[in-house]
N, C-alpha and C positions, 0 to 999 in steps of 0.2 A: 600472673594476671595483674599483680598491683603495679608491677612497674609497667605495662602497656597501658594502664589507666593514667597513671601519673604522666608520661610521657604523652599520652594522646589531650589530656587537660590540657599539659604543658605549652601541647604545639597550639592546640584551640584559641588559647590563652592568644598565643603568637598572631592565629588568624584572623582574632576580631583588632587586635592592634593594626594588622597593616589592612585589615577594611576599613577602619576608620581614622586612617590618615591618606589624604588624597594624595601626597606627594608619595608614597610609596608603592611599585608597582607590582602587584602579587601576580608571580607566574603562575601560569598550567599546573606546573608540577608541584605549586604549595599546595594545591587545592586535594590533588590525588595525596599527598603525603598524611595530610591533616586524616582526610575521610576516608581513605582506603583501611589502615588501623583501627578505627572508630568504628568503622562497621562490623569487621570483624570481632572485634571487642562486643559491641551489641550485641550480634547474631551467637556471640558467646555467653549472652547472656546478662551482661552489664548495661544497665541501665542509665546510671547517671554519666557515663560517657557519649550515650544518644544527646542527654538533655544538654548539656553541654555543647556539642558539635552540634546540631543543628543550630544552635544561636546562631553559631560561626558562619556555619554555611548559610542560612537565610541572609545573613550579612553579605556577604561576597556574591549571592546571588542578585541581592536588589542594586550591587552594586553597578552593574552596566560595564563593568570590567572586561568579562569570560566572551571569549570564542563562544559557538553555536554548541560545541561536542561538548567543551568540557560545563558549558551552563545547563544543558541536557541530562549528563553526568548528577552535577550540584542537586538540580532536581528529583531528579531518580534517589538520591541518599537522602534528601528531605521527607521525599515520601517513603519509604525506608522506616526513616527513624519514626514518623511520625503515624505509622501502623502500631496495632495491637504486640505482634511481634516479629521482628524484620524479616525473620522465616517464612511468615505467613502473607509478606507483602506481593502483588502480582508478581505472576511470571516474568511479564515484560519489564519491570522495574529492580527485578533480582538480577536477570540477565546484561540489562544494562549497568549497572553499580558493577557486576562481576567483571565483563568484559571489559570495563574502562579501568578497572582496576589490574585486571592480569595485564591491560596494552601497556598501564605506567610503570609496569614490576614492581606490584602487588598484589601476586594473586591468595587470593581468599583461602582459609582455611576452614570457617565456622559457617559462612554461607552458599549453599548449593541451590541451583533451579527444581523445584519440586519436591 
């Protein structure tokens, strides 16, 4: 569990660097890399991996960067993180984070719908 924390800081770390360099152009798939582990890691239980990736992601969100699915996505993990606890967050907000994340091949182990 510590090295998926380390590693998910790690990448986080990665993702607010290339949101806040405008000449770098963050793919689809940094977004699922960063937050697909992150949430897992959470819905397992770890907390300061939420606090963390959300920075990131609300960064990459405001940033007008993302396609329509994968800022929908970004969304969906915000509000996620940003519940009591990511188990506990809507149906429709589980399902979306799960699905976007089994489409990028990362499907979930820690968080299920219901």
């Amino acid at each position: 569990m510590h090295r998926v924390v380390a590693a998910t800081v790690l990448a986080v770390a990665m993702l607010l660097g290339f949101s806040s360099c405008t000449e770098t152009n963050l793919s689809t798939s940094d977004v699922y890399k960063v937050g697909c582990p992150a949430v897992d890691a959470a819905a397992g239980g770890s907390s300061a991996v939420s606090k963390v990736t959300v920075a990131g992601l609300k960064k990459v969100s405001e940033s007008g960067r993302l396609d329509p699915e994968p800022q929908r996505w970004v969304e969906a993990v915000i509000t996620l993180f940003d519940s009591e606890d990511p188990r506990n967050a809507p149906d429709e907000v589980q399902k979306l984070v799960i699905e976007g994340c089994a489409k990028n091949g990362y499907p979930l182990q820690n968080l299920h719908v219901g």
